[in-house]
Every structure is written in C-alpha cells, then in structure tokens.
TIKENU-978077 format. One record per residue: residue number from 1; chain; x, y, z of N, C-alpha, C in turn. Coordinates in nm, 3 decimals. Layout:
BEGIN
<NUM; A; <X; Y; Z>; <X; Y; Z>; <X; Y; Z>>
...
***
This chain:
BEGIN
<1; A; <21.874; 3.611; 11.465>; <21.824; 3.734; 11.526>; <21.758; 3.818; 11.417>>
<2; A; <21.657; 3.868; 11.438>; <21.589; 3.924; 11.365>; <21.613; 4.066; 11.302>>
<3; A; <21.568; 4.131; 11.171>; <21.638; 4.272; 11.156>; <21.603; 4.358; 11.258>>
<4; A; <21.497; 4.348; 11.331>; <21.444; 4.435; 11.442>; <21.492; 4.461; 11.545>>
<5; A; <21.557; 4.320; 11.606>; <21.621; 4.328; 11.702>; <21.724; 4.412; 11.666>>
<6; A; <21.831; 4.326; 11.559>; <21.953; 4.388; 11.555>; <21.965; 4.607; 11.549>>
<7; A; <21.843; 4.620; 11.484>; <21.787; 4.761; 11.483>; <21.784; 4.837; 11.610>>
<8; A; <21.718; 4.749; 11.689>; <21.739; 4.828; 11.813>; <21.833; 4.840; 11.888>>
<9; A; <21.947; 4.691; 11.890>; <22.045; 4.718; 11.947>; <22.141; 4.791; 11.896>>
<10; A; <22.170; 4.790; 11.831>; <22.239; 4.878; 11.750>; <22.192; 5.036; 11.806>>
<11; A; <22.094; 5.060; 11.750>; <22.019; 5.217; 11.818>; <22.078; 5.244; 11.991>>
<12; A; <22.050; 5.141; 12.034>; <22.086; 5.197; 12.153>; <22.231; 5.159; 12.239>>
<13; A; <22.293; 5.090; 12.135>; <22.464; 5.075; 12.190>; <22.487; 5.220; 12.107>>
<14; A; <22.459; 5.284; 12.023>; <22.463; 5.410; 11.965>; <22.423; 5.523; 12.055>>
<15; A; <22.324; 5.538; 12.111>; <22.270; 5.602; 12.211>; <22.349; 5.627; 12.321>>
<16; A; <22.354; 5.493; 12.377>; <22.458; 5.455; 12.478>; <22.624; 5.515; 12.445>>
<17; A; <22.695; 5.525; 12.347>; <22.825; 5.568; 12.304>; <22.830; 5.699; 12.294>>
<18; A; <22.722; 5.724; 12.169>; <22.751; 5.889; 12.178>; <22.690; 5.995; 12.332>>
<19; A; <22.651; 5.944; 12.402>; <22.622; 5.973; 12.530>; <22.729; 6.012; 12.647>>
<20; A; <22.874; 5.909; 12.605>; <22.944; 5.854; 12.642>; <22.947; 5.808; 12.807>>
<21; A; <22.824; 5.741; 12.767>; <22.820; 5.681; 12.927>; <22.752; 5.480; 12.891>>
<22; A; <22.839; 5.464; 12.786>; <22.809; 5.254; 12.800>; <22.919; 5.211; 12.882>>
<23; A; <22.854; 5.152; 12.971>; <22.890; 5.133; 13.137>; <22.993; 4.985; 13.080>>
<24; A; <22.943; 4.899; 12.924>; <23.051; 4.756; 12.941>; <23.063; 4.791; 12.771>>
<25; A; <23.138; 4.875; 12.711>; <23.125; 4.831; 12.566>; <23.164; 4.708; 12.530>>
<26; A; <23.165; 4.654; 12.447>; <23.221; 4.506; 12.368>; <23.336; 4.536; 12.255>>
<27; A; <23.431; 4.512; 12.375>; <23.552; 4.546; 12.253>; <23.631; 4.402; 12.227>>
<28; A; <23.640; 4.405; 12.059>; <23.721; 4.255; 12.016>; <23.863; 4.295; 12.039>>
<29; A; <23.906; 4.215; 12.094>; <24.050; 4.222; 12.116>; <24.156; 4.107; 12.010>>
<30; A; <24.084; 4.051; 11.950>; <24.135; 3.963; 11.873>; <24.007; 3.954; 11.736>>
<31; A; <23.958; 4.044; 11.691>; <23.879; 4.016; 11.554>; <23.906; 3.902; 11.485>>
<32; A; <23.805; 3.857; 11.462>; <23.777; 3.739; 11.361>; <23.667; 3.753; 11.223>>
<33; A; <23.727; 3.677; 11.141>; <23.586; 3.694; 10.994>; <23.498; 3.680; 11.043>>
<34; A; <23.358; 3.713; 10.994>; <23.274; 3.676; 11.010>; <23.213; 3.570; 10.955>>
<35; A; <23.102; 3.479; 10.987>; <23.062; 3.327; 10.944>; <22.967; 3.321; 10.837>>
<36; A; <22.959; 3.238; 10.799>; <22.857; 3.212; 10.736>; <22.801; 3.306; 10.579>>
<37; A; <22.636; 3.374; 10.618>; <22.623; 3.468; 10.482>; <22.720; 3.580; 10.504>>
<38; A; <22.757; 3.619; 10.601>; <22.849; 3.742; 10.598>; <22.981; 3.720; 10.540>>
<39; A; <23.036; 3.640; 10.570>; <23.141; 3.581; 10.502>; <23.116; 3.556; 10.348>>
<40; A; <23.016; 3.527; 10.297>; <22.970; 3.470; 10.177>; <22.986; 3.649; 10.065>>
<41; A; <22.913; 3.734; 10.157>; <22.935; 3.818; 10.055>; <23.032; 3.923; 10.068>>
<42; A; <23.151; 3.875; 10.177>; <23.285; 3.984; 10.175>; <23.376; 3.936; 10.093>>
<43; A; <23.331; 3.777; 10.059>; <23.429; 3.690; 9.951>; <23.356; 3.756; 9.826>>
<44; A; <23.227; 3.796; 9.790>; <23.165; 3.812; 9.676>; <23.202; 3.957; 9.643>>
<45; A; <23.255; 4.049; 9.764>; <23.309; 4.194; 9.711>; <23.434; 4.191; 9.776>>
<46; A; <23.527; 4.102; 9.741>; <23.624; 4.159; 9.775>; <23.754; 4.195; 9.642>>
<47; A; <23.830; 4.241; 9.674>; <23.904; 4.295; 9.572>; <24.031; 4.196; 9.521>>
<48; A; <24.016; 4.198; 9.360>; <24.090; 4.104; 9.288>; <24.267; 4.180; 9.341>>
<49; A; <24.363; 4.060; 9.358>; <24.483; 4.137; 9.404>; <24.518; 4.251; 9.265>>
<50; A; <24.473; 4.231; 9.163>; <24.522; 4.341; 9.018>; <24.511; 4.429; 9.059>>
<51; A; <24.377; 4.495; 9.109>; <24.252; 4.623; 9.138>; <24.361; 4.693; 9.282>>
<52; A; <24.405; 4.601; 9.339>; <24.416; 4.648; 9.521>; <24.486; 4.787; 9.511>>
<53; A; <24.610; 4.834; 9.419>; <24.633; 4.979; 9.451>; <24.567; 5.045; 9.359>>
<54; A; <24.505; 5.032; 9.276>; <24.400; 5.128; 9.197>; <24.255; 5.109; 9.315>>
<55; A; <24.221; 5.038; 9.350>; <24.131; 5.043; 9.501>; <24.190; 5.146; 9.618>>
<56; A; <24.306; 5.122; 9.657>; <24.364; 5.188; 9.738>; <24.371; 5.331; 9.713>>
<57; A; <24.428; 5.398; 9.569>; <24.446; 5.482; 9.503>; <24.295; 5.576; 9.525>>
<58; A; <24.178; 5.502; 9.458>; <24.047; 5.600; 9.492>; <24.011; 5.622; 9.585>>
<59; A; <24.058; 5.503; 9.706>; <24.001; 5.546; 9.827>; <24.052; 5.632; 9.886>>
<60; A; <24.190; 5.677; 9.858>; <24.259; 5.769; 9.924>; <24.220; 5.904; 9.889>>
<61; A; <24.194; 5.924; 9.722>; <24.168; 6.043; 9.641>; <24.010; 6.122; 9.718>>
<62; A; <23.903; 6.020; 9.720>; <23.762; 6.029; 9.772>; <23.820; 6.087; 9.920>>
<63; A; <23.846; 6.001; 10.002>; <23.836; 6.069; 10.145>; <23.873; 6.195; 10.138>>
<64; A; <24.046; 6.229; 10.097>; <24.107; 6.339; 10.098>; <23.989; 6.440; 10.066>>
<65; A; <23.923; 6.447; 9.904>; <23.881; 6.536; 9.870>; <23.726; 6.557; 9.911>>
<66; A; <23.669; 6.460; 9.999>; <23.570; 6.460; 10.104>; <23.628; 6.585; 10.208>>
<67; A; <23.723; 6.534; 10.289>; <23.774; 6.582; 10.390>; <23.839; 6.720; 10.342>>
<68; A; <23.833; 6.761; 10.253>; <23.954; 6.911; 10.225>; <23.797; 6.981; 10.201>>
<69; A; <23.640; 6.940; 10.244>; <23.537; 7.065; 10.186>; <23.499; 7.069; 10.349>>
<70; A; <23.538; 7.020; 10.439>; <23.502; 7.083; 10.537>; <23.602; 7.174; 10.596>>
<71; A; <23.607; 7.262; 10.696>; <23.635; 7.323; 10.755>; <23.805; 7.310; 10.870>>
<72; A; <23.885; 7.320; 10.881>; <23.975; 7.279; 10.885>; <23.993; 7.245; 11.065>>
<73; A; <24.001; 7.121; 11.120>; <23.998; 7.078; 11.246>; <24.150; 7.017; 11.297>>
<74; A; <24.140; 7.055; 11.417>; <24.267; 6.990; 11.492>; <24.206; 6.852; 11.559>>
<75; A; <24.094; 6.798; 11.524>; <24.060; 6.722; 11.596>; <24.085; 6.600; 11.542>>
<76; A; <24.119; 6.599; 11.405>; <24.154; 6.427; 11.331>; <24.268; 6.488; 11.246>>
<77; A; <24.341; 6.398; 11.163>; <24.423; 6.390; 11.085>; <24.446; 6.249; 10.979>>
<78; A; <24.530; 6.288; 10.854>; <24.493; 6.192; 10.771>; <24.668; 6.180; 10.795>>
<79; A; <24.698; 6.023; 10.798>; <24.836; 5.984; 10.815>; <24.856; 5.856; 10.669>>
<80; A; <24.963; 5.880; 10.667>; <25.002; 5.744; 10.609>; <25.012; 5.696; 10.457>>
<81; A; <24.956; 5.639; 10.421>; <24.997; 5.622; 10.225>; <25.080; 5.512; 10.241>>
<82; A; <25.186; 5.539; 10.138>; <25.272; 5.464; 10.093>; <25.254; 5.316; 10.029>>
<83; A; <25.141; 5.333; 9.976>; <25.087; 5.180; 9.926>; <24.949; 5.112; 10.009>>
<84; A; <24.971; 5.157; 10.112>; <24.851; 5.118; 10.244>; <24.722; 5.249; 10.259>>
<85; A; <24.664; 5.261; 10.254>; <24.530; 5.324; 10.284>; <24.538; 5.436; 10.421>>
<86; A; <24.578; 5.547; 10.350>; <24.571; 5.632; 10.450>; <24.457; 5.624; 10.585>>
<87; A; <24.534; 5.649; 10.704>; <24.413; 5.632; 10.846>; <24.401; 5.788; 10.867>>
<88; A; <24.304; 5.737; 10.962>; <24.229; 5.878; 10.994>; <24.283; 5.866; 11.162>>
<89; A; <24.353; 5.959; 11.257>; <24.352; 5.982; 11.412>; <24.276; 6.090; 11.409>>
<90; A; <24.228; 6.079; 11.564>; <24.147; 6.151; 11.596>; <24.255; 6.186; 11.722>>
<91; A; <24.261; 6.319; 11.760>; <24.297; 6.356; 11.906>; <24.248; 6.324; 12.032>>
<92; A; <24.249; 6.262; 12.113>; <24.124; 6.248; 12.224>; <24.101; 6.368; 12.261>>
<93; A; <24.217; 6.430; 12.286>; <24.191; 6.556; 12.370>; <24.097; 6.684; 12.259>>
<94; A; <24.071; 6.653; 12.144>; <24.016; 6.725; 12.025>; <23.831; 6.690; 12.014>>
<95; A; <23.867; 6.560; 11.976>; <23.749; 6.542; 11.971>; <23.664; 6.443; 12.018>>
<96; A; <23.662; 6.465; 12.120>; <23.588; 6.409; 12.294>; <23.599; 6.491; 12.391>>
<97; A; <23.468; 6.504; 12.452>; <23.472; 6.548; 12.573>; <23.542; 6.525; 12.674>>
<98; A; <23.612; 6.630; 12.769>; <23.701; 6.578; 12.823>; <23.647; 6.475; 12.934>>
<99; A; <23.735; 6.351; 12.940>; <23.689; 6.242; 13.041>; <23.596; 6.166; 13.013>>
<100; A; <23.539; 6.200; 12.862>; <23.437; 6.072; 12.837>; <23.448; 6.047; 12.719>>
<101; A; <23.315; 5.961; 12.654>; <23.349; 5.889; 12.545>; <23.252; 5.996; 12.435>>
<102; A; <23.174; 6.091; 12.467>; <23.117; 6.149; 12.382>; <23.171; 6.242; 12.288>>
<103; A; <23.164; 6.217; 12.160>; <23.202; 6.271; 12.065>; <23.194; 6.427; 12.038>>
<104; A; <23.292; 6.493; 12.059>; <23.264; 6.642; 11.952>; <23.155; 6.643; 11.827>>
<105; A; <23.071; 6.764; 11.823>; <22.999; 6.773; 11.700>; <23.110; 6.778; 11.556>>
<106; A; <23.204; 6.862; 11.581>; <23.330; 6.870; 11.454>; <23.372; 6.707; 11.396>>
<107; A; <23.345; 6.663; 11.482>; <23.391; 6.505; 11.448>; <23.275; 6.416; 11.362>>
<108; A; <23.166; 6.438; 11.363>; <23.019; 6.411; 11.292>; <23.081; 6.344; 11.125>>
<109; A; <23.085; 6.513; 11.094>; <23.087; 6.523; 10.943>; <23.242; 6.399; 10.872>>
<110; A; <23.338; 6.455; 10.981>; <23.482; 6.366; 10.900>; <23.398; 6.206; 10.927>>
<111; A; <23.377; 6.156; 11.042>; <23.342; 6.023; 11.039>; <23.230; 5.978; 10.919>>
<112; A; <23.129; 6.054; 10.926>; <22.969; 6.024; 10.790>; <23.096; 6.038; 10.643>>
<113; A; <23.164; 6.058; 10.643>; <23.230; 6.113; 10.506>; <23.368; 5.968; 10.498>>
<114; A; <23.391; 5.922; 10.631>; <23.462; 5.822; 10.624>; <23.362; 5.680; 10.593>>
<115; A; <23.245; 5.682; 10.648>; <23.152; 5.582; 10.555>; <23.094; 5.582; 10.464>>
<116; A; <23.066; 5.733; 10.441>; <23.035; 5.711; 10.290>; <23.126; 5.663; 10.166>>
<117; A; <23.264; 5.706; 10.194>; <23.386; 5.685; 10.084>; <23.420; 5.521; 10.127>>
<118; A; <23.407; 5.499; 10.263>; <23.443; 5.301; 10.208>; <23.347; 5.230; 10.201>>
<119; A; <23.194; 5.260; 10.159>; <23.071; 5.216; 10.107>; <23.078; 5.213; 9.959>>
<120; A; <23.158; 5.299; 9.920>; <23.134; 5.371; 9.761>; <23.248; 5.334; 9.743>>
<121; A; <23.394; 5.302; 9.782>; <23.518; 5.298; 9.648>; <23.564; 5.122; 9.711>>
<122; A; <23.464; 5.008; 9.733>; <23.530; 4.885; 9.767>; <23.495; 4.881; 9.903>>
<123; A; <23.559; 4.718; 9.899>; <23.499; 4.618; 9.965>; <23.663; 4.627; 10.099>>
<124; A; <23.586; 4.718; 10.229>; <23.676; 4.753; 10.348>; <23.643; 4.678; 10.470>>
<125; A; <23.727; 4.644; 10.570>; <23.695; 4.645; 10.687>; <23.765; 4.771; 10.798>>
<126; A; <23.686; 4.830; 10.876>; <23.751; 4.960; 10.946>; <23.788; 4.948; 11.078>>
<127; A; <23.884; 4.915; 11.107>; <23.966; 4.885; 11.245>; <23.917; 5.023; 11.337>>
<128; A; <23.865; 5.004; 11.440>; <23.846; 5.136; 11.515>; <23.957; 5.141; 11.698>>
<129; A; <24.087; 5.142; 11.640>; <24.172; 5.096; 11.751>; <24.199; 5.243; 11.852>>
<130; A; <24.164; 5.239; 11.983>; <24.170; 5.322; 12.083>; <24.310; 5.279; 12.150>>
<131; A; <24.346; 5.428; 12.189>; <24.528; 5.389; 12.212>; <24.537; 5.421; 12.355>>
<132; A; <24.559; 5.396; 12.459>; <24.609; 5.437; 12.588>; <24.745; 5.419; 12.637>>
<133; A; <24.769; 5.521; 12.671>; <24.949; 5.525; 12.737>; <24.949; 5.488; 12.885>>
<134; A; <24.841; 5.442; 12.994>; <24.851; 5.381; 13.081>; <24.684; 5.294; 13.123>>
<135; A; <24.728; 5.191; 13.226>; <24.635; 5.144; 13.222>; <24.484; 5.200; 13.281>>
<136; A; <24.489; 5.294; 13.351>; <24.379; 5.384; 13.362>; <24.270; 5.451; 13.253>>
<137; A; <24.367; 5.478; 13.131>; <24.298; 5.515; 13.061>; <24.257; 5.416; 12.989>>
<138; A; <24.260; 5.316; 12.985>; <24.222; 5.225; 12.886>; <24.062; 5.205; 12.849>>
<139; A; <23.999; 5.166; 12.958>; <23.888; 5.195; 12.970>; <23.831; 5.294; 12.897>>
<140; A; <23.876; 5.394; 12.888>; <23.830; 5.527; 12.795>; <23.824; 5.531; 12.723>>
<141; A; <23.965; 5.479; 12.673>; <23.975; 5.407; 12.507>; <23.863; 5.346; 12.451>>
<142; A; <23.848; 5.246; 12.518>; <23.795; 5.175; 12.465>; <23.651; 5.198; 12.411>>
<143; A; <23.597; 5.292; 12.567>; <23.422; 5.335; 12.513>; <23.438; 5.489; 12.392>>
<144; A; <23.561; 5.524; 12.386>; <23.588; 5.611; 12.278>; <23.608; 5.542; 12.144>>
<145; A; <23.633; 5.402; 12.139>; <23.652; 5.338; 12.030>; <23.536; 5.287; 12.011>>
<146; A; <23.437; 5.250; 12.095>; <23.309; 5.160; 12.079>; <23.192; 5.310; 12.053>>
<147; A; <23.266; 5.427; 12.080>; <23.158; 5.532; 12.050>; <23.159; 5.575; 11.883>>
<148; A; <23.288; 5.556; 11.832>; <23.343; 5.569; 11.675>; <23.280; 5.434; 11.622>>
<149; A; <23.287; 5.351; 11.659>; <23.238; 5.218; 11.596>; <23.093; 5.233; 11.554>>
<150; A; <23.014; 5.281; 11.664>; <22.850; 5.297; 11.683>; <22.811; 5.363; 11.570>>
<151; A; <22.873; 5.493; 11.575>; <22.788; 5.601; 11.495>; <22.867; 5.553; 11.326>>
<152; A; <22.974; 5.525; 11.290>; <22.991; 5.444; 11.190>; <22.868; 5.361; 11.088>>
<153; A; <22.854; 5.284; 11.261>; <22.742; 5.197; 11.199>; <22.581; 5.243; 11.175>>
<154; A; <22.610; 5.375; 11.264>; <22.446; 5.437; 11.248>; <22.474; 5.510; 11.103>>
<155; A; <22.575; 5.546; 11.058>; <22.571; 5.610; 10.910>; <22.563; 5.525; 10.790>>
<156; A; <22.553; 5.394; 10.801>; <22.497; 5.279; 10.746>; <22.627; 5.200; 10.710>>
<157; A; <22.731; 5.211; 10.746>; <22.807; 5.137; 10.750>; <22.809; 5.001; 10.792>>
<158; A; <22.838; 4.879; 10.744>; <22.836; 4.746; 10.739>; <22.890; 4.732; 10.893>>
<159; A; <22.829; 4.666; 11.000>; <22.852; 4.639; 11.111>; <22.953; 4.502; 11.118>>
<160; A; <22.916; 4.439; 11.020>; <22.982; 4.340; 11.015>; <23.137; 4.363; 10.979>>
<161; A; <23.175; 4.486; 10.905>; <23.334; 4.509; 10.898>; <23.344; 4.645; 10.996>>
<162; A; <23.296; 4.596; 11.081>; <23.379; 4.726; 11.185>; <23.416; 4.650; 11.300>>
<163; A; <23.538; 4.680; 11.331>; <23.617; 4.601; 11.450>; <23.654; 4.728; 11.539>>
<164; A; <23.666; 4.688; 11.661>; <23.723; 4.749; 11.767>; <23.832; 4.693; 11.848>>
<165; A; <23.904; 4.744; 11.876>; <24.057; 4.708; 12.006>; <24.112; 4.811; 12.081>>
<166; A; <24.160; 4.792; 12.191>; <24.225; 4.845; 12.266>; <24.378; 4.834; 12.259>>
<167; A; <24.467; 4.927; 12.222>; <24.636; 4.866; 12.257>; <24.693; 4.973; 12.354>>
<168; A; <24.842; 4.965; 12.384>; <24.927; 5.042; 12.476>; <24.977; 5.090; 12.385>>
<169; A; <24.995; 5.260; 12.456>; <25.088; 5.325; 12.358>; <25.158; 5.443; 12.389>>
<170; A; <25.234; 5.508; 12.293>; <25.232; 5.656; 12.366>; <25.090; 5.762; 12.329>>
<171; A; <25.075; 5.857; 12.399>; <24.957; 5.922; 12.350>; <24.834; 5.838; 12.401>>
<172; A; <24.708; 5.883; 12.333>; <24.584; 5.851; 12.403>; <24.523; 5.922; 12.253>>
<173; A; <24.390; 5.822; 12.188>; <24.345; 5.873; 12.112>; <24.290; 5.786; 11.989>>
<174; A; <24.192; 5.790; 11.898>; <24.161; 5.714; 11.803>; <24.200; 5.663; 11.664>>
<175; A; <24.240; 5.561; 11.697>; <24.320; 5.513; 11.482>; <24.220; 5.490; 11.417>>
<176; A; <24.134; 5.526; 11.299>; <24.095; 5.436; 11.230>; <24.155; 5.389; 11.112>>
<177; A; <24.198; 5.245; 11.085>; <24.252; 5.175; 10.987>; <24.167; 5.126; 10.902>>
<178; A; <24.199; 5.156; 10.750>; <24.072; 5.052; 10.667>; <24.190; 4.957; 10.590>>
<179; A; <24.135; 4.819; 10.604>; <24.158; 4.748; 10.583>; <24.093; 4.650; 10.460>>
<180; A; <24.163; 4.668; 10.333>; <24.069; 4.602; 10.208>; <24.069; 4.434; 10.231>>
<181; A; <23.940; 4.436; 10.180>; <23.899; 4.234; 10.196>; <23.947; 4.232; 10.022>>
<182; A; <24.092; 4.115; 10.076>; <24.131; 4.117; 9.934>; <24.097; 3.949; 9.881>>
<183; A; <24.088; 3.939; 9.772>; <24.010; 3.804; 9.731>; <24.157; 3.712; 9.728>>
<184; A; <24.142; 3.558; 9.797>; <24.165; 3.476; 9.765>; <24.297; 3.485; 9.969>>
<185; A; <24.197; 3.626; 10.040>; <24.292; 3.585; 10.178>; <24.220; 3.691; 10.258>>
<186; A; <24.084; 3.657; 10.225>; <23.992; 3.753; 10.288>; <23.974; 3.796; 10.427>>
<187; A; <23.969; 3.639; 10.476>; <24.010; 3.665; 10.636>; <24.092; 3.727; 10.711>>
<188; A; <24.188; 3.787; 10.633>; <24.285; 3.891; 10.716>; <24.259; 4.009; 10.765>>
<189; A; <24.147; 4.049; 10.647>; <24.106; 4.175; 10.662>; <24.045; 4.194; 10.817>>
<190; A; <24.008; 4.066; 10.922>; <23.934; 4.109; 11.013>; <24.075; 4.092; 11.151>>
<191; A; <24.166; 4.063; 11.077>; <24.283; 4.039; 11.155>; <24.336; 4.196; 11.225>>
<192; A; <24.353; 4.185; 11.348>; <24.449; 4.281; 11.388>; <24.533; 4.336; 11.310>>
<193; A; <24.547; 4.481; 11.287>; <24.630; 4.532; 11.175>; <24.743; 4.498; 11.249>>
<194; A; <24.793; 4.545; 11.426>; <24.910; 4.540; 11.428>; <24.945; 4.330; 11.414>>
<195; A; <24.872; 4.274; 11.409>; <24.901; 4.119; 11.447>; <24.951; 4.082; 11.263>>
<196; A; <24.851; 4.171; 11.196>; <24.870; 4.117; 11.037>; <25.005; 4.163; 10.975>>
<197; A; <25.057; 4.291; 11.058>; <25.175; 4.396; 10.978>; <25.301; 4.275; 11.057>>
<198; A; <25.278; 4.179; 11.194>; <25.365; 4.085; 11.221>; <25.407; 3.965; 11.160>>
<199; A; <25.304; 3.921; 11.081>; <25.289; 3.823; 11.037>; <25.394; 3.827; 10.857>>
<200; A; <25.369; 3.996; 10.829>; <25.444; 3.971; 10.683>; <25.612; 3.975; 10.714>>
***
C-alpha cells in the first residue's frame, strides 16, 4: 500500500474519530507484532534489558514534567510506577463528549505531549485500552479508544505501535499503557498488557 493511501486513511479514520461518529472502528482484541520491515526496525530500536529502568526512569521524568506545564485537568491522570511506566486514564465522563467518542479540547495538549515523550525517550508500544462496566457501553469504548488511537497517530506517532482493545470493568473510560519493545522478546510488547501481566 502506498504512502498515499495509507495518508489518507489514516486522515480520515482521524476525521472520522475525532468527530466521534466512525460508525465500525477496528479494534484489535488480541494485538500482534507487526511483520516484516516493521518488525525489522522495532528489533533495531528496541531496548537492551541493562537500559529498561533507566528507559523507564526518563520516560516517566519527560511525561510528568511535560504534563505539570499545562494547566491542571480532571480529565486524565498519571497512575502507576513502581518499576512499570506510569499510564495515563482519561475520565470518560471528563474528557468526551457526553455519549460520544469526540474528544474534549483539554485532552489535545496531554495526548500531543504523550507522543512526543515516547517518540523522544525509546523504543514504545501504546496500548489504547477502553474500559466498559456493561455491555452497552462497550461500543463507546471502543470508538473512544479508536478516537485516542487516531489523533496519536495524527501527532506522528508510529501507527504501527499503537494498539487498541476493549475489556470489562468497573468504571468506563481510557487506559493508556506504554509498553517498552525490549530486545531479545520484542514481540510482547504488542501483547495484551492484561494477557502479558498473566503470563509472568
């Protein structure tokens, strides 16, 4: 497929998300590596196991101090540490319109600031998992997760490490997980976080 094509589709599954009206998003429910040259150069940046918490370490330092110059929102939050790569939630009820998939403007800046910092500190893949507490909402989820995925990728973020899923849960609302491509077990990185956190 050509860069042109992929240009436009892209543009307008973007269009289509932040609109929040894409009538079938494409959500992976089971992520897989990608093939071939893409694969070729997530093995060529991915991180030596030595580097992984000094990787982890900047990426956490960058976002934070990205995220502490804007303006202070109830609409995302930074969770987590403890050796693993702090995530970013988003509230649904914060930042989305209510009942659809279109994004709050407040939400812009934290997401462009979440691709710029895993462009710049290593080699990530970014889980964009939408949570629903019944099956009605799921659907919502999901074009709320495929609307975070889009504009990700419109901020030049690598399309090829952005995954999407749907799970059950309590609450309703957006995870994003980054997930480092670590060298010598790269393929995990495109693994379900909750399928990979089963597996150890």
């Amino acid at each position: 497929m050509s860069r042109r094509v992929i240009g436009a589709a892209t543009a307008l599954a973007l269009l289509l998300a932040l609109g929040g009206c894409a009538s079938d998003p494409v959500v992976e429910t089971e992520p897989t590596a990608p093939a071939g040259a893409a694969l070729a150069v997530a093995i060529a940046d991915a991180v030596p196991p030595a580097r992984l918490s000094a990787v982890i370490a900047d990426f956490d330092a960058a976002l934070k101090a990205k995220l502490a110059l804007l303006p202070l929102s109830s609409a995302y939050r930074l969770v987590g540490g403890d050796g693993a790569p702090v995530r970013l939630l988003l509230d649904a009820d914060r930042a989305f319109e209510v009942g659809n998939a279109q994004m709050k403007p407040e939400l812009l800046l934290p997401l462009a600031d979440v691709a710029d910092v895993g462009r710049a500190t290593g080699a990530w893949v970014i889980h964009v998992i939408g949570t629903a507490s019944t099956s009605d909402e799921a659907e919502l989820a999901e074009r709320r997760a495929a609307s975070v995925l889009a504009y990700l990728a419109s901020r030049g973020f690598s399309a090829g490490r952005l995954r999407s899923e749907t799970r059950s849960g309590r609450g309703h609302g957006v995870d994003l997980q980054f997930v480092p491509i670590v060298e010598g077990r790269e393929a995990q990185a495109w693994m379900s976080p909750a399928a990979l956190g089963a597996r150890r």
